[in-house]
C-alpha positions as CSV (number, residue, x, y, z in Angstrom):
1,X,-15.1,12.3,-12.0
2,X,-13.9,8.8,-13.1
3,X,-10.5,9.1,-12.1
4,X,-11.1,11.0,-9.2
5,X,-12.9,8.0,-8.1
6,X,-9.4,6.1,-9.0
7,X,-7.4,8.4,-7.1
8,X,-9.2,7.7,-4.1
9,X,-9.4,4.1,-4.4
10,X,-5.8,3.6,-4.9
11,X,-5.3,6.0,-2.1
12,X,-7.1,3.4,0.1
13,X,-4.7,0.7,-1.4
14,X,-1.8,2.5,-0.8
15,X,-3.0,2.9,3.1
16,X,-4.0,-0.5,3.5
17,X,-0.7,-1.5,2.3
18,X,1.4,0.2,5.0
19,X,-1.1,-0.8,7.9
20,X,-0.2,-4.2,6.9
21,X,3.6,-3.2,6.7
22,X,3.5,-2.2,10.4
23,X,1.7,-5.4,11.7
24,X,4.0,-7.8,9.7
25,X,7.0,-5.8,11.2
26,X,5.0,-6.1,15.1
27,X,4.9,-9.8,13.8
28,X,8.8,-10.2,12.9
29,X,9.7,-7.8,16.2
30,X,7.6,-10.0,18.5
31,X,6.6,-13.5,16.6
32,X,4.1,-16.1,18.5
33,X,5.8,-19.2,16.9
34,X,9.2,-19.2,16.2
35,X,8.1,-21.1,12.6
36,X,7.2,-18.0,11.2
37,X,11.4,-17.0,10.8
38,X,11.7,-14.6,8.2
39,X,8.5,-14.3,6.3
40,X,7.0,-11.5,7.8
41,X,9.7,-9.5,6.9
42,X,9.1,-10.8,3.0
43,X,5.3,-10.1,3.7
44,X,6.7,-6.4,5.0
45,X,8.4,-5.6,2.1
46,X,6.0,-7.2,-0.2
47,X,3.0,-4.4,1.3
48,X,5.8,-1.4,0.6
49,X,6.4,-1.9,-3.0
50,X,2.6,-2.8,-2.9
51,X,2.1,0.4,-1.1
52,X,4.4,2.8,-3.0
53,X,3.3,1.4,-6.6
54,X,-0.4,2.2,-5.4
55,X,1.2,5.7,-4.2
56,X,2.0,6.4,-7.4
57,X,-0.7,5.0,-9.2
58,X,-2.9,7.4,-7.2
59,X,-0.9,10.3,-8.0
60,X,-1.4,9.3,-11.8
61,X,-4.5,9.0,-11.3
62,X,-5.1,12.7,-10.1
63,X,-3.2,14.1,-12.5
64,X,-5.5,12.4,-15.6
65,X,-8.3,13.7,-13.7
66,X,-6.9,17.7,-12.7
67,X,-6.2,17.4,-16.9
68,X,-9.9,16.3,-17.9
69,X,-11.1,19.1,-15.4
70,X,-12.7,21.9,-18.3
């Protein structure tokens, strides 16, 4: 059940992560200060390796727990 709970979690992450890739990129598209140059696109890419490392964490995770099923 432990890393079922993991799975889930890092699920969560992973989401989270691309909801905030889309609103750096609605940033970078459409910016409300023209200080902000390029670092919403750092902040965008940032959240994807963010959210594909959580991906695959997740997917770890519910394979450990499908092989501690009896």
């Amino acid at each position: 059940m432990k890393w079922d709970a993991w799975s889930v979690v890092f699920t969560g992450l992973s989401l989270t992560c691309v909801t905030s890739v889309v609103l750096f990129l609605l940033v970078a598209i459409n910016p409300k200060d023209a200080a902000y140059g390029s670092m919403p696109l750092f902040y965008a890419a940032g959240s994807a390796i963010a959210a594909l490392a959580f991906n695959r964490a997740s997917a770890w995770a519910a394979r450990r727990a499908a092989r501690l099923v009896p």
